[in-house]
C-alpha positions as CSV (number, residue, x, y, z in Angstrom):
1,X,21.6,94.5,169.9
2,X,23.1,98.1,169.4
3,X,26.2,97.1,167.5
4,X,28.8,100.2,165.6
5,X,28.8,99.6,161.9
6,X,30.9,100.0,159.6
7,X,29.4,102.7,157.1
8,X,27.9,105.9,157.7
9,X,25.5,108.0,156.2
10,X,26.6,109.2,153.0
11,X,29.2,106.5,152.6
12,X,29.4,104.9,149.1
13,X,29.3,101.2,148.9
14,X,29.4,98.2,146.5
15,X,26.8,95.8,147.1
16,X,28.9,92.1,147.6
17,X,25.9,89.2,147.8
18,X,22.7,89.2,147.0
19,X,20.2,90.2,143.6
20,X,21.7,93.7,143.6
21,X,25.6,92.4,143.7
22,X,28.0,94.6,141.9
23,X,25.7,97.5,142.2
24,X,26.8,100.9,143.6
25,X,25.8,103.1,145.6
26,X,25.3,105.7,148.7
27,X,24.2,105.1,152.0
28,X,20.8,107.0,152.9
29,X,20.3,105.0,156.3
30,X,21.7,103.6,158.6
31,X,20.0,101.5,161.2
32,X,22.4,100.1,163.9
33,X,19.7,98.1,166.0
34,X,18.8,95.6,163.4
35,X,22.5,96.1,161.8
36,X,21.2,97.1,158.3
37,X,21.6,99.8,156.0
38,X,19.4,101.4,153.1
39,X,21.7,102.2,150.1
40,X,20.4,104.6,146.8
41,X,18.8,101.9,144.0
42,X,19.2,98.6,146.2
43,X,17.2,96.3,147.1
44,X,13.7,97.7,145.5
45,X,10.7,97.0,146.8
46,X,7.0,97.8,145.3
47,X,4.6,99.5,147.4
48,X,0.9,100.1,147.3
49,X,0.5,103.6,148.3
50,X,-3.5,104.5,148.8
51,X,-4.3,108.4,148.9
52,X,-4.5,110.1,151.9
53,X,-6.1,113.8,151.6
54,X,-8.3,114.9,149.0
55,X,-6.2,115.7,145.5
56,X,-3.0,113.1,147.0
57,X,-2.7,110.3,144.1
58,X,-2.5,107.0,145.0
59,X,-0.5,104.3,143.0
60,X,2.1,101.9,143.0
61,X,5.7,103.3,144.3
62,X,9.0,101.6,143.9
63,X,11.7,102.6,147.4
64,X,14.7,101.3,148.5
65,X,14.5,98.4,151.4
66,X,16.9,97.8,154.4
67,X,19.6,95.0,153.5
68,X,22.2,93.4,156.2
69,X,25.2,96.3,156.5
70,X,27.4,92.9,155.9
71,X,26.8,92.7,152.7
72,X,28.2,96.0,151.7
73,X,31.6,97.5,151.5
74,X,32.9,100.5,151.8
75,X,34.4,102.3,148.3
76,X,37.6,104.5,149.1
77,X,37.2,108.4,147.5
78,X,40.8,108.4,146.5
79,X,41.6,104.8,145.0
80,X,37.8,104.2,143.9
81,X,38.7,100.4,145.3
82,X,36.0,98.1,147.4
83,X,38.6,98.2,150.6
84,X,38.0,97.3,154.3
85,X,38.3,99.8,157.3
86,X,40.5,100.4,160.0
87,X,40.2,103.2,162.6
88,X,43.6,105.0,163.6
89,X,44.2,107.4,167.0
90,X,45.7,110.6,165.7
91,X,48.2,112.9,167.7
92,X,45.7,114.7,169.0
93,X,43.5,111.3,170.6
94,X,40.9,111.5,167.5
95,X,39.7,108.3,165.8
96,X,39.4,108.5,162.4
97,X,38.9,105.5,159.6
98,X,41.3,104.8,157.2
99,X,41.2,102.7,153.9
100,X,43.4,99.3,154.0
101,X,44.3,100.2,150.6
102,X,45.9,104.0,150.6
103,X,46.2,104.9,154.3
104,X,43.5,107.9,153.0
105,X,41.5,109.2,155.6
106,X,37.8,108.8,155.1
């Protein structure tokens, strides 16, 4: 199910439930199919990487996993507040999202 989220790439976030909640970050993926997101030092996972090519070392590699794009929210670049998002139609027929909080433009 193809669904439009509510973050972008490049979106900073607070992480709301979960072993990472409180923790802040930006959005490096979005993935609308499954409805998650990958954010910048969530949700770490440990992976065995095994070399490849001659000289390519192997080893034990720590990378952000996907979590559900529900249990982020969206942090506003003017009040630095955890706010919800609403999308406005401009004068000239653009959407554009808004924070709940200021009326900023994201």
């Amino acid at each position: 199910m193809n669904r439009k989220l509510h973050v972008k790439k490049g979106d900073n976030v607070v992480v709301l439930s979960g072993k990472d909640k409180g923790k802040k970050g930006k959005v490096l993926t979005v993935i609308p199919k499954s409805e998650k997101v990958i954010v910048e030092g969530v949700a770490m996972a440990t992976k065995h990487k095994k070399p490849r090519k001659q000289g390519e070392a192997g080893g034990i590699i720590h990378q952000e996993s996907a979590i559900y794009a529900s249990k982020v929210m969206h942090i506003c670049g003017k009040c630095q507040t955890p706010t919800r998002i609403a999308r406005r139609v401009l004068a000239d027929g653009e959407i554009v999202r808004v924070c709940k909080h200021c009326d900023e433009i994201i």
